[in-house]
MARZAVEX-225891 format. One line per 2 residues: number of its first residue (from 1); their letters; for each residue x, y negated, z negated of N, C-alpha, C, O. Coordinates in steps of 0.1 Angstrom, whole numbers, plus 5000, padded with zeros to 4 digits. Layout:
N
NUM = A = X,Y,Z,X,Y,Z,X,Y,Z,X,Y,Z | ...
***
This chain:
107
1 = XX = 4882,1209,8012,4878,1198,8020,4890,1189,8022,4899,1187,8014 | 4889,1181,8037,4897,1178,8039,4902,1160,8030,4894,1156,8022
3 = XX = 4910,1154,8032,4911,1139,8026,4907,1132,8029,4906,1122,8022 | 4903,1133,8042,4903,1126,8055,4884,1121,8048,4879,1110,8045
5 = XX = 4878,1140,8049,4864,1141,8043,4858,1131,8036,4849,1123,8039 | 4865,1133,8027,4859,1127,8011,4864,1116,8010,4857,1108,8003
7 = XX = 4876,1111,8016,4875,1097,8019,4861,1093,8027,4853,1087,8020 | 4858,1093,8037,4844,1089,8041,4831,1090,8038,4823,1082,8042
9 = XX = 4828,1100,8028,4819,1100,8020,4822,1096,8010,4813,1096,8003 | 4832,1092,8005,4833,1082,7990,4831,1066,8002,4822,1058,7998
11 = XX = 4836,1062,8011,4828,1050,8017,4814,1048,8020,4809,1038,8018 | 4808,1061,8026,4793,1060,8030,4787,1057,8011,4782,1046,8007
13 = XX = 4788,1066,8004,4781,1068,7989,4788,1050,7984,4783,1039,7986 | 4795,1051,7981,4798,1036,7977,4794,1022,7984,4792,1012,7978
15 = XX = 4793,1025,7999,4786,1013,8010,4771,1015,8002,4767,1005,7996 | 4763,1027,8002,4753,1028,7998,4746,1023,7981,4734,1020,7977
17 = XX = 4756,1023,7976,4754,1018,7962,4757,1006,7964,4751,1001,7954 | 4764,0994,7972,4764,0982,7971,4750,0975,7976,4745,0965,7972
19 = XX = 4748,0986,7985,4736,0981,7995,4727,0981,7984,4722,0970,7982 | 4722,0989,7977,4713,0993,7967,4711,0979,7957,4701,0972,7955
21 = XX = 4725,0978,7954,4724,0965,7938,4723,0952,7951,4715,0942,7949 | 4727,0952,7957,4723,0938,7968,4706,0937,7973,4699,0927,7975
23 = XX = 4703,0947,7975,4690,0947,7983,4679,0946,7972,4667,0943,7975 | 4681,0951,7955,4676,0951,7947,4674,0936,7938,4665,0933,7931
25 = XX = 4687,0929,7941,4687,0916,7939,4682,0906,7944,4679,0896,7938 | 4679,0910,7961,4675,0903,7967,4658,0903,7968,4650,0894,7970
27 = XX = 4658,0917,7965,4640,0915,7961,4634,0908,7948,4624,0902,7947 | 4642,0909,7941,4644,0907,7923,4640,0888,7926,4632,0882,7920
29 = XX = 4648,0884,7935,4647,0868,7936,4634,0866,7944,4625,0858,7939 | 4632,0872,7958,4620,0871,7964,4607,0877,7955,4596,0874,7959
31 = XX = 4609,0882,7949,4598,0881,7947,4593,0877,7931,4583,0881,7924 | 4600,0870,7930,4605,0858,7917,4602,0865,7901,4602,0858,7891
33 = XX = 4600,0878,7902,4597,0889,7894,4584,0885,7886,4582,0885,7874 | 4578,0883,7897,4565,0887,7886,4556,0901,7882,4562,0910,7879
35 = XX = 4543,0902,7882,4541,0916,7879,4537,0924,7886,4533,0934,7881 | 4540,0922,7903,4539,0934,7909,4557,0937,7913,4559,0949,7916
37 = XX = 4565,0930,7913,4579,0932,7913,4579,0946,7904,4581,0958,7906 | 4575,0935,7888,4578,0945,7877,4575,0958,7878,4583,0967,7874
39 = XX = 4560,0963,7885,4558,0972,7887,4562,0985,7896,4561,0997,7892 | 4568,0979,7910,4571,0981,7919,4585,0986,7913,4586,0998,7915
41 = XX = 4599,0981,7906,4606,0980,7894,4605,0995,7886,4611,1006,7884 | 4592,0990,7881,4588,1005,7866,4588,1015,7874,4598,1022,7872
43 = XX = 4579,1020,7886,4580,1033,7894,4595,1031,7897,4601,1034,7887 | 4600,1029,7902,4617,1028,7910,4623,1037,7902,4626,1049,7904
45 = XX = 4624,1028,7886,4634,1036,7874,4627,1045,7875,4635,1053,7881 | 4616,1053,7873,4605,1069,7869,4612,1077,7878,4617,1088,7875
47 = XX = 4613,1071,7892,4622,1080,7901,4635,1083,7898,4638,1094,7896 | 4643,1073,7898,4654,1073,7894,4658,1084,7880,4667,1093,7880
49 = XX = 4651,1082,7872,4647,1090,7857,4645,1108,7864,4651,1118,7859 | 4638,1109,7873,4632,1122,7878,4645,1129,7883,4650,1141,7881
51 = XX = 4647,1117,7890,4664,1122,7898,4673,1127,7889,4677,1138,7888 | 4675,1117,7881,4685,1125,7867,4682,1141,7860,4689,1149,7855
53 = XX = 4668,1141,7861,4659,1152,7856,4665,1163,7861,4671,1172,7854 | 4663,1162,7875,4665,1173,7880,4680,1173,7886,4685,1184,7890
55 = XX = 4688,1162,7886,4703,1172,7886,4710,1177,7874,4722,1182,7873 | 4695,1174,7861,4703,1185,7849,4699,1195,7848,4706,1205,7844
57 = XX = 4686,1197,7853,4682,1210,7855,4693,1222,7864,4696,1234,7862 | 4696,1210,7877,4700,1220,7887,4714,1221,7882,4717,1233,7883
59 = XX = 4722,1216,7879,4734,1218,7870,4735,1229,7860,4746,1233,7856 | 4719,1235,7854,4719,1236,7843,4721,1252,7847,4731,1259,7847
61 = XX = 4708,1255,7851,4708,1263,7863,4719,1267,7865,4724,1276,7858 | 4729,1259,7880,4741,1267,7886,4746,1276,7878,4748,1288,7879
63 = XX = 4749,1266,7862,4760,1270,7851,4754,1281,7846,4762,1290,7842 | 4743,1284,7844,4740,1294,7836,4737,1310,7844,4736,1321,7839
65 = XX = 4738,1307,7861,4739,1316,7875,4757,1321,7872,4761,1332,7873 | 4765,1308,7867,4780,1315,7873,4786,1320,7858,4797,1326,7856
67 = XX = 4778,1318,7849,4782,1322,7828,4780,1338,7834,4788,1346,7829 | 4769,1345,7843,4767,1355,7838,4770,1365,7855,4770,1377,7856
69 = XX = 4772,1357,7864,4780,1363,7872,4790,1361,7875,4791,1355,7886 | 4802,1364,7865,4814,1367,7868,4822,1371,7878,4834,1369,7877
71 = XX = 4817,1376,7887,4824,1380,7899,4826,1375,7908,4833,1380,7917 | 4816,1357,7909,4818,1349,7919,4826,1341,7910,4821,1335,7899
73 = XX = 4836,1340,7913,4850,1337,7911,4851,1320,7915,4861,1317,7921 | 4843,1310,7913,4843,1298,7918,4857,1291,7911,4858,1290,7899
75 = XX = 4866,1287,7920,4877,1280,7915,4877,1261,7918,4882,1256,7928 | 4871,1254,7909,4872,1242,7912,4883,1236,7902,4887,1241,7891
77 = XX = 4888,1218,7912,4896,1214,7900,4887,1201,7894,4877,1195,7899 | 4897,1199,7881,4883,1189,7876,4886,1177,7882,4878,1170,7876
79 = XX = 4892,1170,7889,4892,1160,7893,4881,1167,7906,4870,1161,7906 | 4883,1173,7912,4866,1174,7925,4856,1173,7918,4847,1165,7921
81 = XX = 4856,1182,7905,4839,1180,7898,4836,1166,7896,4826,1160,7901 | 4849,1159,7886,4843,1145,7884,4842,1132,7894,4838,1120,7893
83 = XX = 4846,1140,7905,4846,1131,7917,4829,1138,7921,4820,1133,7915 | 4828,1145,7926,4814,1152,7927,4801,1146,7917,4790,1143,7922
85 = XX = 4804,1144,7905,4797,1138,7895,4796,1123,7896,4784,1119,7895 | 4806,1114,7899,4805,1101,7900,4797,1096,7914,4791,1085,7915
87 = XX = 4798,1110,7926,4791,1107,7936,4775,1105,7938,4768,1097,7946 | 4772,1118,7926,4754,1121,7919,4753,1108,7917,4744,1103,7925
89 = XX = 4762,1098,7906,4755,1092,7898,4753,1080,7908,4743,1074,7910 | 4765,1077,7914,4763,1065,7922,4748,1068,7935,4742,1057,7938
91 = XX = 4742,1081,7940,4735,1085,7945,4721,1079,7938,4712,1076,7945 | 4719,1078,7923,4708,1076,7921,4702,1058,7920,4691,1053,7918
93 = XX = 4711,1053,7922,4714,1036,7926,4704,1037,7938,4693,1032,7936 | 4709,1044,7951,4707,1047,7966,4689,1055,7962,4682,1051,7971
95 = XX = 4685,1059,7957,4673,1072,7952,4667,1056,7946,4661,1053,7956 | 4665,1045,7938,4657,1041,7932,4655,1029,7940,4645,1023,7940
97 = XX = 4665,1024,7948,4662,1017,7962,4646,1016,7971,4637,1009,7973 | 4653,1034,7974,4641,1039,7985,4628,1043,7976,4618,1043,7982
99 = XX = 4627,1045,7965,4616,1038,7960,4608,1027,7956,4596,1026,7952 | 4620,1017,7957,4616,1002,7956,4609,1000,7971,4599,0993,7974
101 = XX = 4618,1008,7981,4612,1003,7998,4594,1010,7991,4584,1005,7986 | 4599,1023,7993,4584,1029,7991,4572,1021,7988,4564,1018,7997
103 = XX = 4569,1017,7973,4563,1012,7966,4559,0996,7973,4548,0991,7973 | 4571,0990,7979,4571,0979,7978,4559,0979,7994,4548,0972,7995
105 = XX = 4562,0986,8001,4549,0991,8013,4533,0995,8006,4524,0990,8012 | 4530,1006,7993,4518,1005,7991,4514,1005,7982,4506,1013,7977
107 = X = 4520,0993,7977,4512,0989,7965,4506,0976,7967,4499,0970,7959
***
């Protein structure tokens, strides 16, 4: 991938994680956190939590696909993985957002 690439998606994923802790603050104040905030809040993290769930699963998975097929020859370096990794994690900021929008419509 090019530099050019992942320079733009490390702006889009990082724009998106600001947006997240901003827009989460801003509800956090509007809606002066009482107990449907909180609530609205408790599902968010559940998702959030689910999200994590499942990129260990699917991590778990890949790794245990490439342990026993050796012949697909995947050459990564670790600075992509841990760049790749920081991108997940920042992703789940962005994931507990859009279930704060969700919730915050029907509940």
């Amino acid at each position: 991938m090019s530099q050019v690439i992942i320079f733009i998606i490390q702006v889009i994923i990082l724009g998106l994680f600001f947006y997240s802790g901003f827009y989460q603050a801003k509800k956090r104040v509007q809606y002066k956190n009482d107990e449907r905030w909180q609530a609205i809040s408790n599902r968010a993290n559940q998702i959030g939590l689910k999200y994590y769930q499942v990129l260990v699963v699917l991590i778990a998975i890949i790794t245990t696909i490439l342990l026993y097929k050796p012949e697909w020859n995947v050459q990564l370096s670790l600075s992509r993985v841990l760049m790749f990794g920081f991108f997940l994690i920042c992703l789940e900021q962005f994931v507990e957002t859009l279930g704060i929008k969700y919730y915050d419509k029907h509940m």
